[in-house]
LUMDOKE-919436 format. One record per atom (N, C-alpha, C, O, CB): z, x, y; residue in one letter. Coordinates in steps of 0.02 Angstrom, whole numbers, padded with zeros to 5 digits, always signed. Each point is the difference from the previous one (the first is absolute). Glycine has a CB too. Layout:
ZXYA;...
END
This chain:
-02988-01339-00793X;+00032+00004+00065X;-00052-00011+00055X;-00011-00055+00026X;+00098+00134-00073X;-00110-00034+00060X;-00071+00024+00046X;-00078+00027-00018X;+00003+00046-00041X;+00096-00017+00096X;-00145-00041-00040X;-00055+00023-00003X;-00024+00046+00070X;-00022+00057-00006X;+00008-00160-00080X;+00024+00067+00158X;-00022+00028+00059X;+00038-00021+00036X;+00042-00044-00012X;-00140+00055-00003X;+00084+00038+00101X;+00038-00019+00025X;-00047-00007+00076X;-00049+00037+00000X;+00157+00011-00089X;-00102-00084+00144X;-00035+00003+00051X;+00028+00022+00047X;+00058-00021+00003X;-00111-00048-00037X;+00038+00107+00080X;+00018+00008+00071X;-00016-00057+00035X;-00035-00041-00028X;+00020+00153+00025X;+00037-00125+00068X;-00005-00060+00041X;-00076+00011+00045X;-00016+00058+00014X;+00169-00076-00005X;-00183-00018+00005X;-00072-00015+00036X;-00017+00055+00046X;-00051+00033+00000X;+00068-00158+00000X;+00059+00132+00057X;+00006+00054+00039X;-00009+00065-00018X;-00029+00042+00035X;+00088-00109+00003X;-00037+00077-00085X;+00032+00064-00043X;-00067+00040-00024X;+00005+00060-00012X;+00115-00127-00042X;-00181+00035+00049X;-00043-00006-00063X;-00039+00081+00043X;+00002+00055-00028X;-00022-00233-00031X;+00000+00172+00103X;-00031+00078+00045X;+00080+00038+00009X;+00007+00059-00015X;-00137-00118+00112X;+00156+00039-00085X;+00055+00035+00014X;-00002+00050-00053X;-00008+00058+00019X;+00072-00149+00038X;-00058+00082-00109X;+00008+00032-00065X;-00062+00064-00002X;+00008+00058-00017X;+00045-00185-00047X;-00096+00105+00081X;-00058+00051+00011X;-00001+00056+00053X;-00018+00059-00007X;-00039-00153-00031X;+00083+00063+00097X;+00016+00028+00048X;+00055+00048-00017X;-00016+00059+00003X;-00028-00150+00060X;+00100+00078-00078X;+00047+00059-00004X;-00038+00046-00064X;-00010+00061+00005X;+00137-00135+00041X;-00148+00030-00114X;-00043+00057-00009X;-00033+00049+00014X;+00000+00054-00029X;+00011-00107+00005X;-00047+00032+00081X;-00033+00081+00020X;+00025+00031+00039X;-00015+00058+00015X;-00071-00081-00029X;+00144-00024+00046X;+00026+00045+00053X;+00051+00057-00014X;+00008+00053+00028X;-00028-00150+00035X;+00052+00069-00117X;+00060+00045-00050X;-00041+00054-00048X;+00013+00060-00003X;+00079-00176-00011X;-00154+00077-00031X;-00025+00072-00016X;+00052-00001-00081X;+00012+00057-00020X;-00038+00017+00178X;+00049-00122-00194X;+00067+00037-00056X;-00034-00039-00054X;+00035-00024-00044X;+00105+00038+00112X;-00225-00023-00071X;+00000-00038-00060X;-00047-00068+00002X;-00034-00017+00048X;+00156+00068-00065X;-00117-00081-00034X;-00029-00062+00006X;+00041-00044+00030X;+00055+00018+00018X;-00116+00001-00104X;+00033-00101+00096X;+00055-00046+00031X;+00064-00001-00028X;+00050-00002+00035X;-00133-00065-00008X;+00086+00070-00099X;+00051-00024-00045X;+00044+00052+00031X;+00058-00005-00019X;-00116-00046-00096X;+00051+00082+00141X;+00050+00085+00009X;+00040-00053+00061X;+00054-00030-00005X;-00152+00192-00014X;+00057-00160+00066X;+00032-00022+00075X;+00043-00080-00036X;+00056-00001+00027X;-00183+00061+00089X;+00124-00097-00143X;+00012-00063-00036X;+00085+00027-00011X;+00055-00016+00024X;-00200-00029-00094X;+00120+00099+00016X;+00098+00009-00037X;+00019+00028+00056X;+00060-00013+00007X;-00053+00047-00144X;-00024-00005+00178X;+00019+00048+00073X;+00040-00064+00041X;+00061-00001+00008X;-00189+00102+00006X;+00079-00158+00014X;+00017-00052+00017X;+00072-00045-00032X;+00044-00030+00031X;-00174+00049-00007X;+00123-00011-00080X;+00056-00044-00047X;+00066+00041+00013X;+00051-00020+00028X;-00137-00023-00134X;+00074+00096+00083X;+00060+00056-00004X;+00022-00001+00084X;+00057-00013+00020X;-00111+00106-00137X;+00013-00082+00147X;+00023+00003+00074X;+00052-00065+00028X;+00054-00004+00029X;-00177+00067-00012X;+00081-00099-00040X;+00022-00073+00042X;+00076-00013-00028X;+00042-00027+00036X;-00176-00040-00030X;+00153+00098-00101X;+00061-00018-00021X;+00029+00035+00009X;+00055-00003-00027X;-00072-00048-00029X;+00002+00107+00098X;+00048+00082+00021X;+00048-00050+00061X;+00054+00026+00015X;-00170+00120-00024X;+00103-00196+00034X;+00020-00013+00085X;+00031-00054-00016X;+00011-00047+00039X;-00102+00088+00042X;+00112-00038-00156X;+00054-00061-00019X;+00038-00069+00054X;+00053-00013+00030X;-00026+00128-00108X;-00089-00141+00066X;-00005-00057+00022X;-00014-00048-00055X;-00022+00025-00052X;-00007+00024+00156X;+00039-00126-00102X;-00003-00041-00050X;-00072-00050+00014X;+00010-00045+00040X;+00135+00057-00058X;-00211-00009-00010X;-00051-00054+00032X;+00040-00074-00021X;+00054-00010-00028X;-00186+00091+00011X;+00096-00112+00034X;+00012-00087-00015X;-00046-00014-00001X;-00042+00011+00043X;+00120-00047-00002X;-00087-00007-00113X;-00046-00012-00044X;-00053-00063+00036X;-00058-00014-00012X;+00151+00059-00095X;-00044-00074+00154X;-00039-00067+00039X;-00051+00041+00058X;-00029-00033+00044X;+00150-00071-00054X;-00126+00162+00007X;-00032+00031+00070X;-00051+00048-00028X;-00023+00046+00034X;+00134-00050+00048X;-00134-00011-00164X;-00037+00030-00014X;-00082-00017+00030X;-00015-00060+00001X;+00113+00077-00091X;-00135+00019+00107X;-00062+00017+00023X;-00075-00033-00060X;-00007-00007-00060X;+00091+00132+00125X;-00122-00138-00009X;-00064-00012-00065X;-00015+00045-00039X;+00035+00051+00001X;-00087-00109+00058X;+00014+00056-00091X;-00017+00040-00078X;-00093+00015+00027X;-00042+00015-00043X;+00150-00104-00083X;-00124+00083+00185X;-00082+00012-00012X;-00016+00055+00027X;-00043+00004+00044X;+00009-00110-00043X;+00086+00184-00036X;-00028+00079+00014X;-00016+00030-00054X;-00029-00022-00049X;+00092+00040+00137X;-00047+00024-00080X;-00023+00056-00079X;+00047-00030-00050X;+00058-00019+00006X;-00085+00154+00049X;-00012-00134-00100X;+00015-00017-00066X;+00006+00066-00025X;-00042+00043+00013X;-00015-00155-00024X;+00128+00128-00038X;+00008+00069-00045X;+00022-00052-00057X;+00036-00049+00005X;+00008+00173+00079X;-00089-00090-00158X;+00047-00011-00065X;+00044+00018+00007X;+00013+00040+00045X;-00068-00036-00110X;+00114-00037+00006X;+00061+00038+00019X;-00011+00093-00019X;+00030+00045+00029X;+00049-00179-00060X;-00129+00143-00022X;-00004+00072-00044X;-00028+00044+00073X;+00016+00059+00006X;-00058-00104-00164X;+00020+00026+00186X;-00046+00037+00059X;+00058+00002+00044X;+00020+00055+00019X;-00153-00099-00026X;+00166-00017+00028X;+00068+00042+00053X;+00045+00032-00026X;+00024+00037+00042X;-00022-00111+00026X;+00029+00080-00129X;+00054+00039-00029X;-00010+00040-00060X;+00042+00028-00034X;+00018-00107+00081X;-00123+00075-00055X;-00014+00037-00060X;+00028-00002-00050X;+00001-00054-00030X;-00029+00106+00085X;+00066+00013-00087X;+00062-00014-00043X;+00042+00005+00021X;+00038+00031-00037X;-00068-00012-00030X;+00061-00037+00131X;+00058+00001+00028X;+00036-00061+00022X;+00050-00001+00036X;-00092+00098-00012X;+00006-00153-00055X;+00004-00072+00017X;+00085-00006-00024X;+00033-00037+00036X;-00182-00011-00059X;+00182+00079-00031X;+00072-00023-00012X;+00041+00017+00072X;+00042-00038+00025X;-00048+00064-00169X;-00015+00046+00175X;+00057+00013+00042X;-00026-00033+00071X;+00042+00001+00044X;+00004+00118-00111X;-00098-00142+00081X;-00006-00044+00062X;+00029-00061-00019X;+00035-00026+00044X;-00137+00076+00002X;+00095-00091-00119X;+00042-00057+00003X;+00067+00012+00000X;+00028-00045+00031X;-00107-00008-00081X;+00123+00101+00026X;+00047+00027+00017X;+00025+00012+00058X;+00060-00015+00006X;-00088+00039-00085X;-00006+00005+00137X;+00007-00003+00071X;+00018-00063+00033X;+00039-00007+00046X;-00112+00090-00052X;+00036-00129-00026X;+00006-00075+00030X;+00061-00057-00026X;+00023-00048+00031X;-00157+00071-00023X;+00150+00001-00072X;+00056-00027-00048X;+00042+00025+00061X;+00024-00035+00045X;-00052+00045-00195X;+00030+00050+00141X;+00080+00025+00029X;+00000-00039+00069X;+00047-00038+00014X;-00036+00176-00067X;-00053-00129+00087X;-00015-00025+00059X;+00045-00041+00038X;+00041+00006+00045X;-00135+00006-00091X;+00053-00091-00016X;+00029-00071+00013X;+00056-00014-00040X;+00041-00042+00019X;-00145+00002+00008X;+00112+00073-00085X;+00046+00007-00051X;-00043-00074-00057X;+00021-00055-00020X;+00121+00117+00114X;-00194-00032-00098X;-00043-00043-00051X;+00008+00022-00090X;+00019+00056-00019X;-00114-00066+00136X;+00078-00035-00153X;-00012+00049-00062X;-00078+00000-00003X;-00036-00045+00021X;+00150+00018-00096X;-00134+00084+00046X;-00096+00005-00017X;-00052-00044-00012X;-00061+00006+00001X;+00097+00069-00044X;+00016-00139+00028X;-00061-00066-00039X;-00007-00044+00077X;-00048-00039+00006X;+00104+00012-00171X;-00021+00033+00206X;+00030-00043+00055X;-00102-00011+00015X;-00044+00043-00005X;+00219+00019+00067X;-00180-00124-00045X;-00049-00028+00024X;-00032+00020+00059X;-00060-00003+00016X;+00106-00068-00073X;+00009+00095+00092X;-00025+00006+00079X;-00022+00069+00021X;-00028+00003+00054X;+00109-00090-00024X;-00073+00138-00062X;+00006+00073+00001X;-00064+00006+00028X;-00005+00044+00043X;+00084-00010-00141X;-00146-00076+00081X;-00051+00032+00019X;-00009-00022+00073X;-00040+00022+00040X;-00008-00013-00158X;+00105-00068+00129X;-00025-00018+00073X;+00042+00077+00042X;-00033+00036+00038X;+00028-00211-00047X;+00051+00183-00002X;+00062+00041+00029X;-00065+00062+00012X;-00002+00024+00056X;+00152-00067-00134X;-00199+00067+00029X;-00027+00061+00002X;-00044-00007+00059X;-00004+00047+00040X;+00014-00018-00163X;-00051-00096+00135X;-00057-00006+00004X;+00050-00004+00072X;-00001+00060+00013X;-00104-00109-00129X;+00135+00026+00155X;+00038+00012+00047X;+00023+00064+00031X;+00000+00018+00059X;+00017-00107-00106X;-00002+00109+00008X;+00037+00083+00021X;-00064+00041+00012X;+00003+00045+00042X;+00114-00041-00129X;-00180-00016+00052X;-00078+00025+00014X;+00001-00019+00080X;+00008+00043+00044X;-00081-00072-00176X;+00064-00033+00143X;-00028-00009+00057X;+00051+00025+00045X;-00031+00039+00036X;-00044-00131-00071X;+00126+00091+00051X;+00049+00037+00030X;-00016+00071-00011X;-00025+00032+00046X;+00108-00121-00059X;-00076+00103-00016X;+00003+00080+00000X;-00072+00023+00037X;+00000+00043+00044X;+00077-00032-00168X;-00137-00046+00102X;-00057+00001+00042X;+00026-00015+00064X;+00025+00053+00019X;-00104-00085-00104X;+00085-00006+00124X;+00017-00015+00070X;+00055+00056+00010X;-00004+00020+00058X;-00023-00159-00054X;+00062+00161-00028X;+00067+00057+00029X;-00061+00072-00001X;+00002+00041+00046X;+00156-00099-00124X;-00198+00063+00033X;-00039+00083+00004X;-00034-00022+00041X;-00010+00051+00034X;+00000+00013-00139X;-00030-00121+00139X;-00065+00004+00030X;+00053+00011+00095X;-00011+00034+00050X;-00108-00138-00169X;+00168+00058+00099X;+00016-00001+00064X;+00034+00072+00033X;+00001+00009+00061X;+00010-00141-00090X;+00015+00176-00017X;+00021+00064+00013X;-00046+00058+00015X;+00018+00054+00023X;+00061-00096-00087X;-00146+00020+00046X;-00044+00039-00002X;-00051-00001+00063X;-00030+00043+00031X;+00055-00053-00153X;-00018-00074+00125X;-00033-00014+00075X;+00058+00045+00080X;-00018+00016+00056X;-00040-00174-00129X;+00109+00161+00047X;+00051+00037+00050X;-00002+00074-00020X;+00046+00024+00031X;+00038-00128-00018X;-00114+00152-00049X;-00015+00042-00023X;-00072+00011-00019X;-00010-00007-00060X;+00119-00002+00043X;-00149+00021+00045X;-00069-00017-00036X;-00004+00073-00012X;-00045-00001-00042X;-00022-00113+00099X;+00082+00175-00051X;-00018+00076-00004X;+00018-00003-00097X;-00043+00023-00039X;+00093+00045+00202X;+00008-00094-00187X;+00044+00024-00083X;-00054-00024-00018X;-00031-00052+00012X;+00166+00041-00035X;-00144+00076-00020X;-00053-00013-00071X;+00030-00029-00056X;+00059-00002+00017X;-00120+00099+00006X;+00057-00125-00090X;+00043-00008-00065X;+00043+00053+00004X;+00057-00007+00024X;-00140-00045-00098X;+00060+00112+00051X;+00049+00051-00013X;+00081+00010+00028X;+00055+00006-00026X;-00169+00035+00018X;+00082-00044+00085X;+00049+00002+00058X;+00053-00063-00021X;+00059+00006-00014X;-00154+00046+00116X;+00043-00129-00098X;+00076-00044+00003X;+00022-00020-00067X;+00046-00039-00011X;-00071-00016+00123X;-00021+00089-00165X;+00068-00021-00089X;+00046+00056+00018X;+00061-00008-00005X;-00147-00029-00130X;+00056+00104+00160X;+00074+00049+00004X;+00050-00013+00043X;+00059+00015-00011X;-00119+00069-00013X;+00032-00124+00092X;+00063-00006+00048X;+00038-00071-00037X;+00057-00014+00017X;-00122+00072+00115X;+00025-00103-00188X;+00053-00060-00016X;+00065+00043-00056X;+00060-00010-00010X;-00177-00114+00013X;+00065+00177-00032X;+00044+00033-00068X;+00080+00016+00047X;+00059-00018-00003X;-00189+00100-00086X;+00094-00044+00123X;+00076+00046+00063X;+00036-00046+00005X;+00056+00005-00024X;-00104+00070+00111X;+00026-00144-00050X;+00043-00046+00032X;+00047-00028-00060X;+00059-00011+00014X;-00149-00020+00085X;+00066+00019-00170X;+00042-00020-00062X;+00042+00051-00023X;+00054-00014-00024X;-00137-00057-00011X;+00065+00124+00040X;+00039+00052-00026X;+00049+00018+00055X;+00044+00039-00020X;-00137+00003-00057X;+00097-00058+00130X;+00069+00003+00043X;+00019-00061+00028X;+00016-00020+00055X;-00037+00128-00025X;+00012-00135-00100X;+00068-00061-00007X;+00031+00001-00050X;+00040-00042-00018X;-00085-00032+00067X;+00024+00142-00087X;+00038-00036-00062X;+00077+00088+00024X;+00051+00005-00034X;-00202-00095-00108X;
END
């Protein structure tokens, strides 16, 4: 399927940056944070508007560890893909850089939330929707 995946050129400090600014881990943390985020705001990317590839590089084992079935799962359901679908790694590598640009830009309008503060205020905000 996949070996790696890149963030876009832009993205590449970005990733470092919310690292230290969040405090929840290594990059790979803020990465699935990023992914998960960006597919929480169910929106659809388009595959023609995908971004360069010259940021951080994650194996796939380093961004999902052993959790790589239920992030491709996230993305199946998504687009309504099946698991082999070719494109899945672009769809991820997308929803990264999005989700990067949605935390950096919330944070620049908030600069006081530590990690703690904004995974608990995203947890609240999901849990009173359902």
């Amino acid at each position: 399927m996949f070996t790696h995946i890149k963030t876009s050129k832009a993205n590449r400090e970005l990733v470092s940056k919310l690292t230290r600014k969040l405090n929840l881990g290594t990059e790979n943390h803020i990465a699935r944070i990023a992914l998960t985020y960006s597919l929480s705001k169910d929106r659809k990317m388009d595959l023609s508007n995908i971004k360069d590839s010259g940021g951080k590089e994650y194996s796939k084992n380093v961004l999902f560890g052993n959790y790589m079935p239920f992030y491709i799962s996230l993305i199946c359901v998504h687009y309504n893909l099946y698991k082999t679908d070719k494109d899945i790694p672009k769809y991820i590598k997308m929803h990264i850089d999005d989700g990067l640009e949605l935390i950096n830009k919330e944070l620049n309008e908030n600069p006081n939330l530590d990690g703690f503060e904004y995974i608990i205020d995203k947890i609240e905000k999901g849990l009173s929707k359902i």
